[in-house]
N, C-alpha and C positions, 0 to 999 in steps of 0.2 A: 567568459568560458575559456579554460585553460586549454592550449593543444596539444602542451607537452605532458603525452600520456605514455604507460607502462605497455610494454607489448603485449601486456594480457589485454591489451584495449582495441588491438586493430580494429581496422573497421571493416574485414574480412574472416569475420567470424567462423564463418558456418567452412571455410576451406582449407582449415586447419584442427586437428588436435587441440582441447582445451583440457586445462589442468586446475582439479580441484585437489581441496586439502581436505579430507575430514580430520577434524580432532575426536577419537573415539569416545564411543561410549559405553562398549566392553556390553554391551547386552543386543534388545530387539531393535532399539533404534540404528543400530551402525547397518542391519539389512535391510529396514526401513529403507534407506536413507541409499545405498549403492543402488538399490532396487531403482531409483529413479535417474538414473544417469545410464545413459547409452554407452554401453562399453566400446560401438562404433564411433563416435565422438567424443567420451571422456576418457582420460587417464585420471584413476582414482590413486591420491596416495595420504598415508595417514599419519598423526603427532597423536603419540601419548597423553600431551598436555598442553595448555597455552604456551609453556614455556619453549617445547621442542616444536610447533606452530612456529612461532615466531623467529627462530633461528630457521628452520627452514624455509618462510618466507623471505627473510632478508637475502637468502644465499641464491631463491629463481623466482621469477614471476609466478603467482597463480592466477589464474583466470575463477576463483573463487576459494572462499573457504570460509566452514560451516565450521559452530562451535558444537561443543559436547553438550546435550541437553542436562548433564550432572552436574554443568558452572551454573554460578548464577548471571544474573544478564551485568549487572556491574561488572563481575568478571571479563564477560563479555566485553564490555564498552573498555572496558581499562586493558584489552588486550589490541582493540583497535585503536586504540591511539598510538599503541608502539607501533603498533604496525604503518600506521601513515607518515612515521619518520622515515621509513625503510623504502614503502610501497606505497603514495601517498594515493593512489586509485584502487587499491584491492577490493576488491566486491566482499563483506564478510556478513552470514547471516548468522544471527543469533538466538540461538535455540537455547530454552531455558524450563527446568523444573517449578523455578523459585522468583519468580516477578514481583516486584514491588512498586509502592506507588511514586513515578517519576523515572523508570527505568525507560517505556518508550522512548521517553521524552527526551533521555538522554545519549538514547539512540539515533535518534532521531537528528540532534542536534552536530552529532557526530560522525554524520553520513553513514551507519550501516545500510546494508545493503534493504535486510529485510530484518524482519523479527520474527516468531514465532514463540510462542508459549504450548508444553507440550501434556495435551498431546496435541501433534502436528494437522492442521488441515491439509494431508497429503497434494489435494486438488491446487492447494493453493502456488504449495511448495515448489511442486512441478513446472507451473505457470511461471513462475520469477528465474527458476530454474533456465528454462526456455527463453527466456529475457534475459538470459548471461550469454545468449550466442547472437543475437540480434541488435541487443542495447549498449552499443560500444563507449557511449558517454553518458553516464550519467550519475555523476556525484554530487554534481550540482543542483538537480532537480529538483529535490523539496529543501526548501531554507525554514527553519524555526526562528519567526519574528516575535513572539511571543510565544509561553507554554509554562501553566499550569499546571493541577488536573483539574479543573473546571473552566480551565478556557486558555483555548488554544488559537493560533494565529499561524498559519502557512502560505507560503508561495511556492505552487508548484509547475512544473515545466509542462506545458499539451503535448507531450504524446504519452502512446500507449502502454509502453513498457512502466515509466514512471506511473500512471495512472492504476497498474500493477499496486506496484509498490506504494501508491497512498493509502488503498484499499485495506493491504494487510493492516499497515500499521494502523489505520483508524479502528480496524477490526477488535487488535490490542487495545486499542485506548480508551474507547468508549467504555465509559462507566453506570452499564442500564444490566436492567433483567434481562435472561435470554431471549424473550419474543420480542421487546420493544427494542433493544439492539441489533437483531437480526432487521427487521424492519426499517430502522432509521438506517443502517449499510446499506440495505438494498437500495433506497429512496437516493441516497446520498449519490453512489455508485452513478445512478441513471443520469442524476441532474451532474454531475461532472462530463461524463460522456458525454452528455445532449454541448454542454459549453466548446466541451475539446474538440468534438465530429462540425460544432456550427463554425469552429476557428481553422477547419480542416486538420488536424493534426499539427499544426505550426508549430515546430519544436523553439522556434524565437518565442514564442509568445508564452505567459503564464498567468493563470488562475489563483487567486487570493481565499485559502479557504479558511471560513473561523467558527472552531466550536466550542459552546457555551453552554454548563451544564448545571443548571439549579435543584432546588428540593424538588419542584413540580414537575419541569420540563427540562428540552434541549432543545438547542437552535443550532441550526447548521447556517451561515452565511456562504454563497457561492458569488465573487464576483466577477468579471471578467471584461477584458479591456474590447472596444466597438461593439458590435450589434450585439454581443453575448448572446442572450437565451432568447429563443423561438416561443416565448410564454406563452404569449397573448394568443396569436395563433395557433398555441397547444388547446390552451384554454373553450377559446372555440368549438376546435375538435372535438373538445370532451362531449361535449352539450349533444352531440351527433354519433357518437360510438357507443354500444351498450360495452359490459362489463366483460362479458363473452368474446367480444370481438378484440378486446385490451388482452385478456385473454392466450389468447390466436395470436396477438403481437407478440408478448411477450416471448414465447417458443417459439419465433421466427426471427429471434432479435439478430441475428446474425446477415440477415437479408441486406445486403446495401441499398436496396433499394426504396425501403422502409422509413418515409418521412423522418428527420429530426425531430421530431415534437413528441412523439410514441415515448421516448424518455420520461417528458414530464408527463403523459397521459399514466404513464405506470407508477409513479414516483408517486402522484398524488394519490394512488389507491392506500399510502404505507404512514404517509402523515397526516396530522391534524388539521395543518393549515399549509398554505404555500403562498408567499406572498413575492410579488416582483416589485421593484421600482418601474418607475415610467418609463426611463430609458431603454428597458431590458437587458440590462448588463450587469444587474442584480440580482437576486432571489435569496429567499431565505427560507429553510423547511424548521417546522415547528413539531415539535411530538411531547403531548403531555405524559405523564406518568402517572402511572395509579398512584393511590396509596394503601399499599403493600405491607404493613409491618416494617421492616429492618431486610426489606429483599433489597434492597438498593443499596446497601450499605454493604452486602458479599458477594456484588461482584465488581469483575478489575477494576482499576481506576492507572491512567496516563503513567 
C-alpha cells in the first residue's frame, strides 16, 4: 500500500473543504446529482467535457469526480487513465447511459471509484458519496484477479467503505433477472459483512470473492483468511428462530449488538443452497435460475 497520496487523500477529511468535478450533463441529472452534495462541505465545480475534466484536474487536486451520464463508460475508463498519469488517486465515478458487456470489468480493473448505470440508485450514490470524506485510502481495495462476464475473481480490502464499493459494482455486474439479482445482492452483501464484522473490520486483511454464472445457476464463493465465517453456529441458530423473528433481525440490522451469524441466518432466506467448508473460512451461495424464455439473455452482463 502506497503512502505517497494526493492531498485530496488526507486522512482528515471531514475538517476541511472537499472538491468535486462534475462533468455536466446539461439536463435533470446535473440537479440530481448537486442535490447530493452539502454545499457546507463540497465546493462543486464543473467541465464541459472529458477533455476540459482533465486539464483541470492536472492544474488542482479533486477530492472526486463524476462523469457525464451522456459518455459512455469506455469513455469513462479511457478518461481515467489519463487522469492517473496526472492524479494517480483521483476517486472518479462513472456514470453511464450506454454499458456494455466488459465495461465493469474494465472499471474495475482500473480502480474507478464507483460505477453506476443510469438511472442512478440515488441511495446508493449518496453512500459512496459519504465514503469520499471518511475513506482516505482506498485504491487499492478491490484488485481484479481474474474477470470475465461469467466468472469473476476479486480480492477485496475488510473495511466498510470498500465493502460500499463492491456492492455497487456487483450490483452492475451481475447478469440475472431482476428478482433473482436483487436476492443473490442481498444474500451476497450479508455473507461479506458477517466475514468483515467476524475479521473486526481489519483494513490488513482481505476477502477473496468469486462469481460464477452458468445457463442454470450462480455461485458466489466467499473466502476468508482464520476463523472466517460463524456458519456452523449460524446454522444452529436457524433450527431455533422462526421466520418472524429473522424478520425482526433484519430491521434491526444496525444494532451492534446483534450476534454475527444473523447475516448468514438472513442470507440463507434468498438462496438455494449455502454450503461451508469445514474450516469455516469458506462458503459458497448457490441460486438457481428459472427457465424463463430468453429473460436471462436482457439483462446486464460484467
Amino acid at each position: 500500500m502506497s503512502a505517497d497520496r494526493d492531498g485530496s487523500n488526507s486522512t482528515n477529511q471531514t475538517n476541511k473543504t472537499l472538491n468535486v468535478l462534475l462533468i455536466r450533463e446539461c439536463g435533470k441529472m446535473d440537479e440530481q446529482l448537486e442535490k447530493l452534495f452539502d454545499p457546507d462541505v463540497w465546493k462543486i465545480s464543473y467541465a464541459q467535457d472529458n477533455t476540459t475534466a482533465l486539464e483541470l484536474a492536472a492544474a488542482r487536486a479533486f477530492d472526486l469526480i463524476v462523469t457525464s451520464a451522456r459518455t459512455t463508460a469506455e469513455e469513462g475508463v479511457a478518461l481515467l487513465r489519463r487522469l492517473r498519469m496526472a492524479r494517480p488517486h483521483t476517486r472518479l465515478i462513472i456514470l453511464t447511459e450506454r454499458k456494455v458487456s466488459g465495461d465493469v470489468l474494465n472499471a474495475l480493473r482500473n480502480h474507478a471509484f464507483s460505477f453506476f448505470s443510469v438511472p442512478v440508485a440515488t441511495e446508493h450514490l449518496r453512500t459512496l458519496i459519504d465514503d469520499v470524506m471518511t475513506e482516505p485510502v482506498w485504491d487499492d481495495g478491490i484488485e481484479v484477479i481474474h474477470g470475465t462476464t461469467e466468472y469473476v475473481v476479486l480480492v477485496v480490502r475488510c473495511d466498510r467503505g470498500t465493502l460500499d464499493r463492491l456492492e455497487q459494482f456487483m450490483s452492475e455486474c451481475v447478469a440475472l433477472p431482476k428478482v433473482e439479482n436483487e436476492e443473490v445482492a442481498f444474500a451476497f452483501r450479508e455473507m461479506v459483512t458477517n466475514v468483515m464484522e467476524h475479521g473486526k473490520f481489519d483494513a490488513e486483511q482481505f476477502v477473496e470473492v468469486c462469481y460464477l454464472k452458468s445457463k442454470r445457476q450462480v455461485t458466489c464463493r466467499i473466502g476468508a483468511s482464520g476463523t472466517g465465517f460463524a456458519l456452523h453456529e449460524a446454522l444452529e441458530e436457524a433450527k431455533r428462530r422462526s421466520v418472524e423473528e429473522m424478520s425482526a433481525i433484519q430491521m434491526r440490522r444496525g444494532d451492534e449488538s446483534a450476534p454475527l451469524e444473523l447475516g448468514i441466518l438472513i442470507a440463507q432466506q434468498f438462496v438455494d443452497e449455502l454450503i461451508g467448508s469445514e474450516k469455516g473460512n469458506e462458503v459458497f451461495l448457490i441460486k438457481y435460475l428459472p427457465r424463463v424464455g430468453n429473460a436471462q439473455s436482457n439483462s446486464s452482463r460484467c
